[in-house]
C-alpha positions in Angstrom: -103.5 -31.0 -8.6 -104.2 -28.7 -11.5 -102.9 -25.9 -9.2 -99.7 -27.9 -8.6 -99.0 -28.5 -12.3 -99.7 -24.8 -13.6 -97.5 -23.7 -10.7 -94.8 -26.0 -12.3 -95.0 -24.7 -15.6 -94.5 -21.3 -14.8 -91.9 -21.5 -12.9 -90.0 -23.5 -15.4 -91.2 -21.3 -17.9 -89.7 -18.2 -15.8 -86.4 -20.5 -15.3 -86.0 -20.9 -18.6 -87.0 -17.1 -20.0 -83.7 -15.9 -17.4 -81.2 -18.5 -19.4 -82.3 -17.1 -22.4 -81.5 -13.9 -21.4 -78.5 -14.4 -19.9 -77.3 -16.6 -23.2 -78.3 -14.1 -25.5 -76.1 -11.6 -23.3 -73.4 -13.5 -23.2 -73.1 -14.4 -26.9 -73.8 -11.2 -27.8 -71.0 -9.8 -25.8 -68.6 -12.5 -27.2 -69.1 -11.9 -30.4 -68.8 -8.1 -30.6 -65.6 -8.9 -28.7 -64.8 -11.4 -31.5 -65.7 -8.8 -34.4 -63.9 -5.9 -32.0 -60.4 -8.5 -32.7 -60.9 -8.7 -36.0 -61.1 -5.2 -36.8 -57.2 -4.3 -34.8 -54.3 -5.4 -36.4 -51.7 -7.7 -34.9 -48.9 -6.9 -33.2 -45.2 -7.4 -34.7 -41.5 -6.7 -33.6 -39.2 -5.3 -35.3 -36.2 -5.3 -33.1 -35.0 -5.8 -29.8 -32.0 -3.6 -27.9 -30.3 -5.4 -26.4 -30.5 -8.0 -28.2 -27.6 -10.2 -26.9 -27.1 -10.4 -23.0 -24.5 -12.6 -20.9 -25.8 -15.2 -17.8 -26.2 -13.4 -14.8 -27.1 -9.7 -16.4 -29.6 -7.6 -15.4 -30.6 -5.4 -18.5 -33.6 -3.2 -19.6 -35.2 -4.1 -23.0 -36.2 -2.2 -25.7 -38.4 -3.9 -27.9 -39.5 -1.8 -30.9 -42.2 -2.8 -33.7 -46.0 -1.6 -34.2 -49.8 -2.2 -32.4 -48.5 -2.7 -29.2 -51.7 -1.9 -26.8 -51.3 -0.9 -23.4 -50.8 -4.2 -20.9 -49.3 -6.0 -23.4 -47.4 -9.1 -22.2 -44.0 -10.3 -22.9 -42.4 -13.6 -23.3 -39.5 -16.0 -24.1 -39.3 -19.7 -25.6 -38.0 -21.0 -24.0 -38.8 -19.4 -20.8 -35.9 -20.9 -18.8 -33.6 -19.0 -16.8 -35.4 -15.4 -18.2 -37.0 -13.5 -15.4 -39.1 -10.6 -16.6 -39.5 -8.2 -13.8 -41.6 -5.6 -15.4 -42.9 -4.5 -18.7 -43.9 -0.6 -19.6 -46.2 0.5 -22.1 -44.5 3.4 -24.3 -46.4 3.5 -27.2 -47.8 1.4 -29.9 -44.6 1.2 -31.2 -42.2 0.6 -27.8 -41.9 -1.4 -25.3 -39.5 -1.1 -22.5 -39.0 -4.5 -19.7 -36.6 -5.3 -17.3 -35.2 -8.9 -17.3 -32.7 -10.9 -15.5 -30.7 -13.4 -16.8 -30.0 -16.3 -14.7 -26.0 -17.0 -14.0 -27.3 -20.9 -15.2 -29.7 -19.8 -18.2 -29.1 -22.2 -21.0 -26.7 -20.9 -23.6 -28.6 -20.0 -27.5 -31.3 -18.0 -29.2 -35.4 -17.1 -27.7 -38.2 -16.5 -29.2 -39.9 -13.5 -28.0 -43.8 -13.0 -28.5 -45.8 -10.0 -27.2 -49.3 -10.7 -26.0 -51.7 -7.5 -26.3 -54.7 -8.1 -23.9 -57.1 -8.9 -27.0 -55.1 -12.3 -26.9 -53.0 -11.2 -30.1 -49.7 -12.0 -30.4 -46.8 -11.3 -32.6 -43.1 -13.1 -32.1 -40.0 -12.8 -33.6 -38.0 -16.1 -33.9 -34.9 -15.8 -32.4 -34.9 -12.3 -31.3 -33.0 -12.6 -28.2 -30.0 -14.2 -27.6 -28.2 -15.6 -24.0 -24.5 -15.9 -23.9 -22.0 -17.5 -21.4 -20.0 -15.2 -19.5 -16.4 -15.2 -21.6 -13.2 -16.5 -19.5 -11.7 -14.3 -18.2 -8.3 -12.8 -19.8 -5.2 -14.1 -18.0 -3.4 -10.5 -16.2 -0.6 -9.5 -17.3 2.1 -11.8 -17.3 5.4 -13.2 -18.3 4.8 -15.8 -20.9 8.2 -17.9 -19.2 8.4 -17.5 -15.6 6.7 -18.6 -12.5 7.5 -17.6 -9.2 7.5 -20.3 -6.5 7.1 -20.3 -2.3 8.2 -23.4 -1.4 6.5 -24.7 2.5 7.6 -22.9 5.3 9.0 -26.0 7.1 11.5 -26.9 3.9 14.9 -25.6 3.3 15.1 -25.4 -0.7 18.4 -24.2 -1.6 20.2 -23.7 -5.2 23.2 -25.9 -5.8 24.4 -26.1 -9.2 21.6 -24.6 -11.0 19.4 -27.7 -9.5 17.3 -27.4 -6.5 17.9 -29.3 -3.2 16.1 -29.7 0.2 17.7 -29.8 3.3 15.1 -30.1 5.7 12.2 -32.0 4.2 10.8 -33.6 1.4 9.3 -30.4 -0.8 10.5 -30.9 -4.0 8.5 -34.0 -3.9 6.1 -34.0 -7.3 8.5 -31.4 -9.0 10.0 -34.1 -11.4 6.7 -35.0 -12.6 5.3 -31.6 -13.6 8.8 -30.3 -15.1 9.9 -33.2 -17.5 6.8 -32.2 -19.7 9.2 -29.4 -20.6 11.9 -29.3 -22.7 14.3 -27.4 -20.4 13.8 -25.1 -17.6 16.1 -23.1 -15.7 15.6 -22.4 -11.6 16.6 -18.7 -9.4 16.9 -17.3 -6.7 14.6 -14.4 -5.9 17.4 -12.6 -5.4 21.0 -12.5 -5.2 21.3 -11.5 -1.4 23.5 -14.4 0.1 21.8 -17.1 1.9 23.2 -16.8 4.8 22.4 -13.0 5.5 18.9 -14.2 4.1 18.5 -16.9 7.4 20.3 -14.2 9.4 17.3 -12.2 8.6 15.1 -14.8 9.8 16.6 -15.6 13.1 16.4 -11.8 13.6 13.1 -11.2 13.2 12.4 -14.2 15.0 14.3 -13.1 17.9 12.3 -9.8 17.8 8.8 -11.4 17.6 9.0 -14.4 19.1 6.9 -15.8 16.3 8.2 -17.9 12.9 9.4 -15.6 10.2 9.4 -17.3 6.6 12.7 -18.0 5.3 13.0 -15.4 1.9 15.6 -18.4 0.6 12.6 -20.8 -0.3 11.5 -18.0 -2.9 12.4 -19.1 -6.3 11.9 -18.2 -10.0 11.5 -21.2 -12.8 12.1 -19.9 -16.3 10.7 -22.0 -19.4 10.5 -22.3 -22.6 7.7 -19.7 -24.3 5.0 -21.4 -25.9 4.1 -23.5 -22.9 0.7 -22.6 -20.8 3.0 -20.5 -17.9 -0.9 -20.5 -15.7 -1.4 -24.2 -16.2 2.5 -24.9 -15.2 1.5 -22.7 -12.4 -1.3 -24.5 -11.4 -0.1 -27.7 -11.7 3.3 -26.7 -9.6 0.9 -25.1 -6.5 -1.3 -28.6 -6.3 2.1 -30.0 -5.2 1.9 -30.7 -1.1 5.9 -28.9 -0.8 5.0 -25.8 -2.6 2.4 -22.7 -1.2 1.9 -20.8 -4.4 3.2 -20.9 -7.9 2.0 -17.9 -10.1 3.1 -16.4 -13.2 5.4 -13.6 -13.0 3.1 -10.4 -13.6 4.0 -7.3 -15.2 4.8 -4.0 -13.8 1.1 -2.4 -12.7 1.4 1.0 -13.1 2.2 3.4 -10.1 -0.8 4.5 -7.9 -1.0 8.2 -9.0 -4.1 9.2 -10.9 -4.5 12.0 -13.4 -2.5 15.1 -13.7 -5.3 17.1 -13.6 -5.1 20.8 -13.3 -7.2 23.2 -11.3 -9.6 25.0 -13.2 -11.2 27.0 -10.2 -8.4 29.5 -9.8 -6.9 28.1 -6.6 -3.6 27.3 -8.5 -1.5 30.6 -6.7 -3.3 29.2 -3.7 -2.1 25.7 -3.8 1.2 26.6 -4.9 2.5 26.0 -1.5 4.0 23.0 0.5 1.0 23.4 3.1 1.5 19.5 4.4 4.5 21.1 6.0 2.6 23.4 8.2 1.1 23.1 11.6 -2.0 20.7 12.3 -4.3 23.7 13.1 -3.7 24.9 9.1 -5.9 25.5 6.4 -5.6 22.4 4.8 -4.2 20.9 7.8 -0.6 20.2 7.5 1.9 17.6 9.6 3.8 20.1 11.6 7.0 19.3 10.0 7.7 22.7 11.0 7.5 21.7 14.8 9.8 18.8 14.3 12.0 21.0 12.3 13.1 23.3 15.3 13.7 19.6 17.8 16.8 17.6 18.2 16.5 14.7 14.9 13.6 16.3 14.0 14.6 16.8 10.3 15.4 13.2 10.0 19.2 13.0 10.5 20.4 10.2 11.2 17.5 7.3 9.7 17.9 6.2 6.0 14.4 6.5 3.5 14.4 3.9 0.8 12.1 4.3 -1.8 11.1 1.2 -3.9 9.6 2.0 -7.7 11.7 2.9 -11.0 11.1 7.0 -12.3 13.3 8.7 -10.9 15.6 11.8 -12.0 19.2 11.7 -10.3 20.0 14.7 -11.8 17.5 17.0 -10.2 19.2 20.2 -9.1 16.9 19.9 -5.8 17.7 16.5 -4.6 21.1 16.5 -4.0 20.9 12.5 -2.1 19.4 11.3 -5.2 23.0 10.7 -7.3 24.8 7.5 -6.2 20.8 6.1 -4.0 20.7 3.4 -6.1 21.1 0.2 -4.3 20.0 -2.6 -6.7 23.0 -3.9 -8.5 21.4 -5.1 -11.5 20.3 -2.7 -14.1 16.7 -0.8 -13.6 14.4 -0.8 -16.3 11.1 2.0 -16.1 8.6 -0.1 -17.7 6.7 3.5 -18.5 9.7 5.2 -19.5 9.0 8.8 -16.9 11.4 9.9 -14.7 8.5 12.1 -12.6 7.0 9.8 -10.5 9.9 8.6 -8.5 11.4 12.6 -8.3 8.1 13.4 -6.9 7.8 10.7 -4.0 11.7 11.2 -3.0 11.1 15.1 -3.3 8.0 15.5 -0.4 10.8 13.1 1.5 14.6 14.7 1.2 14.5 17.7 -1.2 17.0 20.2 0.2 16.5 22.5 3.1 18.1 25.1 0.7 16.1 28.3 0.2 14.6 27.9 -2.8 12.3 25.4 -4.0 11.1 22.5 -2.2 11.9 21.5 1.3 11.9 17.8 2.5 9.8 16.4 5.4 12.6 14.6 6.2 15.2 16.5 4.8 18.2 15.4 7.2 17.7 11.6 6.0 19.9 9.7 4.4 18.1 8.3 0.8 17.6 5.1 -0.6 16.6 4.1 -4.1 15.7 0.4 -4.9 14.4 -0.1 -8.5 11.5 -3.5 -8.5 12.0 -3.9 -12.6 15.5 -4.7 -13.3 17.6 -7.0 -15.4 18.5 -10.6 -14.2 21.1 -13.3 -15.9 19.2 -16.5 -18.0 21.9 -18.7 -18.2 19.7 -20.8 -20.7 19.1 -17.5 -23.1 22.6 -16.5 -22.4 21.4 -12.7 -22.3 20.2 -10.3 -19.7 16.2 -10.3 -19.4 14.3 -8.1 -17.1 11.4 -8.6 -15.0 9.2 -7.1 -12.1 10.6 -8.1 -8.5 9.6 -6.1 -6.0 10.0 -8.9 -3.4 13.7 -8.8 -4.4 13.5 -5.4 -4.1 12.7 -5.4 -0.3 15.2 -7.9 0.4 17.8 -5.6 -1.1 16.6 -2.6 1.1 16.8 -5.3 4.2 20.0 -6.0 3.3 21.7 -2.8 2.7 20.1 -1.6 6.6 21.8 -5.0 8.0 25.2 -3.8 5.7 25.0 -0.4 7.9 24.3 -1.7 11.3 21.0 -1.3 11.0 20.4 2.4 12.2 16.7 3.3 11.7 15.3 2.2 8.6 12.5 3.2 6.3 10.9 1.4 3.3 8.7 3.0 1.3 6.7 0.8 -1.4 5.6 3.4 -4.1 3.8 0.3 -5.6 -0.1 -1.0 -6.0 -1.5 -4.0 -6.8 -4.2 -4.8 -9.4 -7.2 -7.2 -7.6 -8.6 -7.6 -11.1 -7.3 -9.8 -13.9 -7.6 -7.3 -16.5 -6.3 -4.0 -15.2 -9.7 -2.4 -14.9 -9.0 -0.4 -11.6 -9.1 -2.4 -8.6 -6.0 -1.1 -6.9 -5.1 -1.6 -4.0 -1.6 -2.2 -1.4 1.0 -4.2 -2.9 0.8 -7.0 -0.6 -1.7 -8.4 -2.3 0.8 -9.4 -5.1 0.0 -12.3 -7.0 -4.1 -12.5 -5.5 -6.9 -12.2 -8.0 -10.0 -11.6 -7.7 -12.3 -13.5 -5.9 -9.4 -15.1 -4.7 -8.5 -14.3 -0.3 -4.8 -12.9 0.4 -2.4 -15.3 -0.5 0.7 -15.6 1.8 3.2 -14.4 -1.8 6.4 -13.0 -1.8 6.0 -9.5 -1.1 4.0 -10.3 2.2 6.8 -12.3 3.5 9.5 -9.6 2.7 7.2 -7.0 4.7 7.1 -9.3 7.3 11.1 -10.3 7.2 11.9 -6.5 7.5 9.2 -5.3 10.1 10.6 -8.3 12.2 14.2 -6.7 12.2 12.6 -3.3 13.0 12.1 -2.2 9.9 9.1 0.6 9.1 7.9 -0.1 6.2 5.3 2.4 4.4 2.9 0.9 1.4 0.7 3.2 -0.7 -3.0 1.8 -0.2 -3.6 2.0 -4.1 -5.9 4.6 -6.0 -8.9 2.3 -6.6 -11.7 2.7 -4.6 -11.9 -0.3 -3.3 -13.3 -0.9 0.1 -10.6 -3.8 1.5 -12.7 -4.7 4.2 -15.1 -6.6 1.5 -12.0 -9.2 0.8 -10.6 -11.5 3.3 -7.0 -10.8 4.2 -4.1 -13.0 5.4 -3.3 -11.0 8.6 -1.6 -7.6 9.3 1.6 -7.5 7.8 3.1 -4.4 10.5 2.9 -2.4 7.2 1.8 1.3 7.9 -0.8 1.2 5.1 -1.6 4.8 3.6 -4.8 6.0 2.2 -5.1 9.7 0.2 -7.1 12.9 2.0 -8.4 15.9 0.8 -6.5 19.0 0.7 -8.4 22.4 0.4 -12.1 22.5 1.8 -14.3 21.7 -0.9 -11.9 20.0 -3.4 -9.2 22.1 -5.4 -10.4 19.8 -8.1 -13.8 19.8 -9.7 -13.3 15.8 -10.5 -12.4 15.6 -6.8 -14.9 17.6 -4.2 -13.5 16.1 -1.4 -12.4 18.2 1.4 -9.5 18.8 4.0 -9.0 15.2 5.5 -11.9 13.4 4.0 -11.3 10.5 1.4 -10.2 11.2 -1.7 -12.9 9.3 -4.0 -10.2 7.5 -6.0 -8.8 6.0 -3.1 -8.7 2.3 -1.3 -9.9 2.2 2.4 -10.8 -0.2 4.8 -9.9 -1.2 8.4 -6.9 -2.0 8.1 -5.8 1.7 6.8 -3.9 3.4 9.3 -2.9 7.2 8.1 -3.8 9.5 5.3 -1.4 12.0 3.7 -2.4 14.8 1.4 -3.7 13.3 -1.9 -4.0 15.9 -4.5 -2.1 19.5 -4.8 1.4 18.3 -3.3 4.0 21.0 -4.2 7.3 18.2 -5.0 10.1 18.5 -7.6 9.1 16.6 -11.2 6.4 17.2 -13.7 7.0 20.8 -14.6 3.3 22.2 -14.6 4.3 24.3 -11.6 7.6 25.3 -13.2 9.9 24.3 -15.8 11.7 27.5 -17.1 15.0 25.8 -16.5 15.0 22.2 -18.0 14.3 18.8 -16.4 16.2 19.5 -13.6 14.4 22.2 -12.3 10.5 21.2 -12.3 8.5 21.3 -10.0 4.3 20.2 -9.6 1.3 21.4 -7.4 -0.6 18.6 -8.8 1.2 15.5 -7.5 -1.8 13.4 -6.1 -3.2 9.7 -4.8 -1.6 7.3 -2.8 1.7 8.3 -4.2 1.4 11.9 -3.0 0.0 11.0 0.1 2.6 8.1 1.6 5.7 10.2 1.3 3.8 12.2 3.6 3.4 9.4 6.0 7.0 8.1 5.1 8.5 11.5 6.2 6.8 12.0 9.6 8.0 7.7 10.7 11.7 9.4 9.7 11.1 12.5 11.6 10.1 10.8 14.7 12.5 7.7 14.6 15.4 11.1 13.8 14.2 12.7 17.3 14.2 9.5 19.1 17.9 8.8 17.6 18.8 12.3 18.7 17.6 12.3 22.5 19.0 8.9 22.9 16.0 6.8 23.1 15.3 3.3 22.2 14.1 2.8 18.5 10.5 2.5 18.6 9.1 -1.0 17.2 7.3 -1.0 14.1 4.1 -1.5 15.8 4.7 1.5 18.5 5.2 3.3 15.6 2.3 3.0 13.8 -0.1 3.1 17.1 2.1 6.8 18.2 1.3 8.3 14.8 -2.4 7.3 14.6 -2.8 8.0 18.0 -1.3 11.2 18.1 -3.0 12.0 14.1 -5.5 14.7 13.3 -9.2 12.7 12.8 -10.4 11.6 9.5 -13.4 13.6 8.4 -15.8 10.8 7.8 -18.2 13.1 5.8 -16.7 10.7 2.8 -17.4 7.0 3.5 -14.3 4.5 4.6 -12.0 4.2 6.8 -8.1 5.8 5.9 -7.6 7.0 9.1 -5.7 10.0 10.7 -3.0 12.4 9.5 0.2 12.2 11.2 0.4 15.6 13.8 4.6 15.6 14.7 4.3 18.1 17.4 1.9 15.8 19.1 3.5 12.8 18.0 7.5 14.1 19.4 5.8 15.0 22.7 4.0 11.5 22.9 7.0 9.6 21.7 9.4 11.0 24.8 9.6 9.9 28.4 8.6 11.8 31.1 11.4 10.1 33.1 14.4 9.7 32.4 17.8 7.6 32.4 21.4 7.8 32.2 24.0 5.2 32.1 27.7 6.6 33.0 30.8 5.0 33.0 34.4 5.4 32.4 37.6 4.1 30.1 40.4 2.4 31.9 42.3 4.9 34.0 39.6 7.3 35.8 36.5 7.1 37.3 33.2 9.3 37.3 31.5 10.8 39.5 27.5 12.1 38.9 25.1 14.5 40.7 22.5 13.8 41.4 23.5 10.1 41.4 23.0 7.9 38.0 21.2 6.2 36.6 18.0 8.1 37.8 15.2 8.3 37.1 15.6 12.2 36.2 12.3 14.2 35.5 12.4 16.4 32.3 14.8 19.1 32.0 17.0 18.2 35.3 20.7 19.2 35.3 23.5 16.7 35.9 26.6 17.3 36.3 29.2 14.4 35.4 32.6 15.0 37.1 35.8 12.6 35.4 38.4 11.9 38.1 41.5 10.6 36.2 43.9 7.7 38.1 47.5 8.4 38.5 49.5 8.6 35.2 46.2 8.9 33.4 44.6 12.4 31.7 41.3 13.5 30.6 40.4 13.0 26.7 37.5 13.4 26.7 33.3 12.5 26.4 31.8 10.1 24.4 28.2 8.4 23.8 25.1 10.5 23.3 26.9 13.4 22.6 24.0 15.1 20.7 22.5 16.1 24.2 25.2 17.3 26.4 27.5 20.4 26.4 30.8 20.6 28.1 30.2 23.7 30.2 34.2 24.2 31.6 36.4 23.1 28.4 39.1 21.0 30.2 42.8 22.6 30.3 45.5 20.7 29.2 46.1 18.9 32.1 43.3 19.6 34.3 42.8 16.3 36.6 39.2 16.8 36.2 36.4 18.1 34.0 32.8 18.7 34.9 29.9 19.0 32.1 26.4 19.8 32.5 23.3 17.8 30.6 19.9 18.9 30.4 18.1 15.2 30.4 15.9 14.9 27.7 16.3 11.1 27.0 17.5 7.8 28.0 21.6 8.2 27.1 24.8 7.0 27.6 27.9 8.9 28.5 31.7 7.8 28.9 34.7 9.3 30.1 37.8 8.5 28.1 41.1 8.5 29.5 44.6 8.2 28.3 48.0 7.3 29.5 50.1 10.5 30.2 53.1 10.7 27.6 56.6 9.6 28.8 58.2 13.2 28.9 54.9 14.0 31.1 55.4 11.4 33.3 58.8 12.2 34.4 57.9 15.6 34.9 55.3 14.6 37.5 57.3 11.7 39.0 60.2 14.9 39.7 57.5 17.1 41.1 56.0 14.0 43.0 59.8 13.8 44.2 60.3 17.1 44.6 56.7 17.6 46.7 58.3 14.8 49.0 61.5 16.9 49.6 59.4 19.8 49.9 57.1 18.5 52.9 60.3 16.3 54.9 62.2 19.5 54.8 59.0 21.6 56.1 58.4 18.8 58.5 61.9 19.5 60.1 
């Protein structure tokens, strides 16, 4: 028992001798801890950069003050909707974090307290502060007018200054939104009359065999400044008979980017019109040369319309220019140059003179269709102008139905802003009146491309000088526009801000998928500008800087003319918009996809004329009243390439040769007829699908007397032989 109890105490004893050791550690290293902490200072802020951040930012901090230790903490009160990623010791006297800033953080001032690892703290009340993201400013707009699209279904029409609808019930909800006002005063979109407008429509319909919208449901509302024009707007599109209602915007400015000049001594080098050379060039070129030497190939015959508003008339070099004006109203140039719009319709029709420029297309007839022009306010009594270029395109429309519609090219010269503030976001006008986040709206401009490319219409639109990669927003649908992006010019970049290279994407511009060709984009050689040369006056400048989208669709512009010329010429049907676009990117020299995003090919006419022709061919002969024709070998084919027929007209009794009408451009009489030769053979080397007619006349009296006496005297002749 005594063994038991002394065995008890010392192991109690021995228990309790380790818990005093290991209480006297403890405390002893607590306390030097504790006298450690009151020895350092504490830590304090003096300021923090940034101070002020928005919801939804991502920022890095800079938080300045003094005895910051290494793995000091930081935090906010209150805490929510502050995420601190990461904070980085620089010294005692900096700290750097990264937070993020929810997009739902409450709105108002933080605390923010630094923890050094001694459990110190310092915090400076109201130090940080979170902000709501401003509205954003309204674009560019007019303060008094909307423009309407009334549903596709409805037949709104203008009749005595008050709308009407003569289909459906549209204009239902209208009354309600516009007596808020004091007045307002309806227009058309333009002045085009309605019924070439629905001729237009039943056209394109015809064509497609789809629905083509109506451009006579397109209206403008005028009212009185000092209303909300967006709320209007809004209020207008919530109605179930209209599609959109938006403010009118203002002009955006055209898509070319900086006049920058080369500072790498390539400017003697560039000072050449190299898109007009072969494909297999240095930079490669379009082969307008090619198409030069081939029957339309210069563009005779197909009429360029350029839509924008800078243009000089007067330029020594552009000879078309004078009297191209086809908007009747008065054109305003919102940025008061007259080099933008000589530029563009320079690369297209300058003249094939021997001095200065040379025109892709020089044979063309040219257009001119100003989108900012004056219109009547009967309310005002006065003259105001606006931007229209939806009005613009109907005008082009109209003047190719006004001139039997020969082939027809539109060229929009115009870009459209995605943002609402004019920051950059360019990109192809038919996304007019769409803001960003917003998908393609079906607006005006889209329906007008759609009107004319339904009547066979090409119509070319500048992609826009933005960098903005398209295929990251939703669009409507394709258009049938030919959408152009800009390419690189000289290997390596003739521009230090641009080091892009021959056919790879110029930084600056849009892409996307639905890009289709790419035209030179910096160091075009064009008439304008002056930095080239401009010893003469205005009407002799010239530029080897003209760049972007607006360098680059002229380009694109010119080689649609060239081929729809050659097709004209050799007597073949007018390619479709569509076959159109697929034969030039087909035919195209590849993009260089060393730079991301998709522009696509550069037009190649010698491929593209080859492609474009038939390797059999047709011809349809006939005859006026009073002969007949004869062919060998026998019409209407089919004829390989390059065989000879020979066409022989047989006049009727009474009747004489006049002479050959219909594709005249590809056949040669090879035996000019004499006076009164009963027949005529000529010779035509097929090339084409054509159409050729022998015309006859009536012999004159006198003539007719004189061969009824010979018949007569032919009769006598062969009785008294006979005998």
């Amino acid at each position: 028992m005594e063994r038991i109890r002394a065995k008890v105490f010392w192991t109690r004893l021995s228990v309790t001798i380790v818990l005093l050791i290991l209480i006297s550690t403890f405390s002893f290293g607590t306390f030097e801890r504790v006298a450690e902490a009151q020895m350092l200072p504490l830590p304090t802020i003096a300021s923090i950069s940034p101070n002020v951040a928005e919801q939804g930012q991502t920022l890095e901090l800079s938080i300045s003050g003094m005895h910051f230790i290494d793995g000091a903490e930081l935090s906010f009160f209150p805490p929510i909707g502050v995420t601190i990623n990461s904070v980085k010791f620089v010294s005692p006297m900096e700290l750097r974090a990264n937070i993020v800033i929810a997009k739902d953080a409450p709105i108002g001032s933080r605390d923010v307290t630094v923890t050094n690892p001694d459990w110190h703290s310092g915090t400076l009340r109201g130090g940080f502060t979170v902000k709501a993201v401003p509205a954003p400013l309204p674009p560019p707009t007019e303060e008094d007018l909307i423009e309407v699209m009334f549903a596709p279904d409805s037949k709104v029409r203008l009749r005595d200054g008050a709308l009407v609808d003569l289909a459906t019930n549209a204009l239902a909800g209208i009354d309600g939104v516009l007596q808020k006002l004091e007045w307002f005063e309806w227009y058309r979109i333009c002045d085009v009359p309605e019924e070439r407008l629905d001729e237009i429509q039943a056209r394109g319909e015809a064509n497609t065999g789809k629905p083509v919208y109506n451009l006579n449901n397109i209206y403008r509302l005028r009212i009185p400044k000092g209303h909300d024009v967006w709320a209007v707007s809004k209020e207008l599109e919530a109605l179930p008979g209209i599609m959109l209602a938006r403010p009118v915007p203002k002009p955006v400015p055209l898509p070319t980017p900086p006049n920058y000049v080369a500072t790498n001594g390539t400017i003697t080098q560039r000072a050449t019109q190299g898109y007009l050379r072969p494909a297999s060039s240095t930079p490669v070129g379009i082969d307008a040369d090619y198409a030069w030497t081939q029957p339309g190939g210069d563009g005779a015959g197909v009429t360029v319309c350029e839509l924008e508003y800078s243009w000089n008339y007067n330029h020594a070099d552009i000879t078309k220019a004078l009297g191209s004006q086809i908007n009747p109203n008065t054109i305003v140039d919102p940025f008061s140059d007259n080099n933008h719009g000589t530029a563009v319709i320079g690369e297209l029709v300058s003249n094939n003179n021997g001095w200065g420029a040379t025109g892709i297309c020089y044979g063309a007839s040219l257009r001119t269709c100003g989108t900012n022009y004056y219109f009547y306010s009967g309310y005002y009594r006065r003259f105001d102008y606006s931007w229209n270029p939806a009005g613009a395109i109907i005008y082009a429309i109209n003047d190719a139905l006004s001139n039997q519609w020969p082939p027809y090219v539109i060229l929009l010269e115009q870009q459209w802003d995605y943002t609402l503030t004019l920051s950059g976001r360019l990109i192809p006008i038919e996304w007019y009146e769409t803001y960003s986040p917003q998908s393609q709206r079906f607006n005006p401009v889209y329906a007008a491309i759609v009107n004319a490319v339904s009547n066979g219409i090409y119509v070319v639109e500048a992609g826009g000088n933005g960098n903005v990669n398209t295929d990251s927003l939703t669009w409507y649908g394709d258009s049938g526009a030919i959408i152009v992006g800009a390419g690189g010019a000289y290997p390596g970049g003739a521009y230090p801000e641009w080091p892009e290279g021959d056919l790879q994407r110029v930084s600056f511009s849009s892409y996307g998928s639905r890009f289709d060709l790419q035209g030179w984009g910096e160091d075009v050689v064009t008439t304008g500008y002056g930095d080239l040369y401009d010893a003469e006056g205005v009407n002799y400048r010239y530029t080897d800087t003209f760049s972007g989208t607006s360098s680059a669709s002229p380009i694109v512009a010119g080689a649609v003319a060239v081929v729809a010329g050659d097709c004209l010429a050799l007597g073949l049907p007018p390619l479709s918009p569509a076959a159109m676009r697929s034969l030039l990117v087909t035919t195209g020299t590849p993009q260089n996809l060393s730079v991301a995003g998709n522009i696509g090919p550069r037009p190649d006419l010698a491929r593209a004329l080859l492609a474009s022709r038939p390797t059999q061919s047709y011809l349809t002969a006939g005859s006026s009243v009073g002969g007949r024709v004869t062919v060998n070998p026998p019409a209407p084919g089919p004829y390989a390439a390059g065989t000879v027929v020979t066409l022989t007209a047989i006049p009727n009794a009474g009747y004489q040769f006049q002479g050959w009408s219909g594709s005249e451009a590809l056949w040669q009489q090879q035996n000019p007829p004499l006076a009164f030769s009963p027949t005529i053979t000529i010779t035509i080397n097929i090339n084409g699908n054509y159409t050729v007619t022998a015309n006859f006349t009536r012999n004159p009296p006198l003539l007719e007397r004189l061969y009824t006496l010979w018949d007569t005297f032919w009769e006598w002749l062969q009785r008294l032989v006979l005998r």
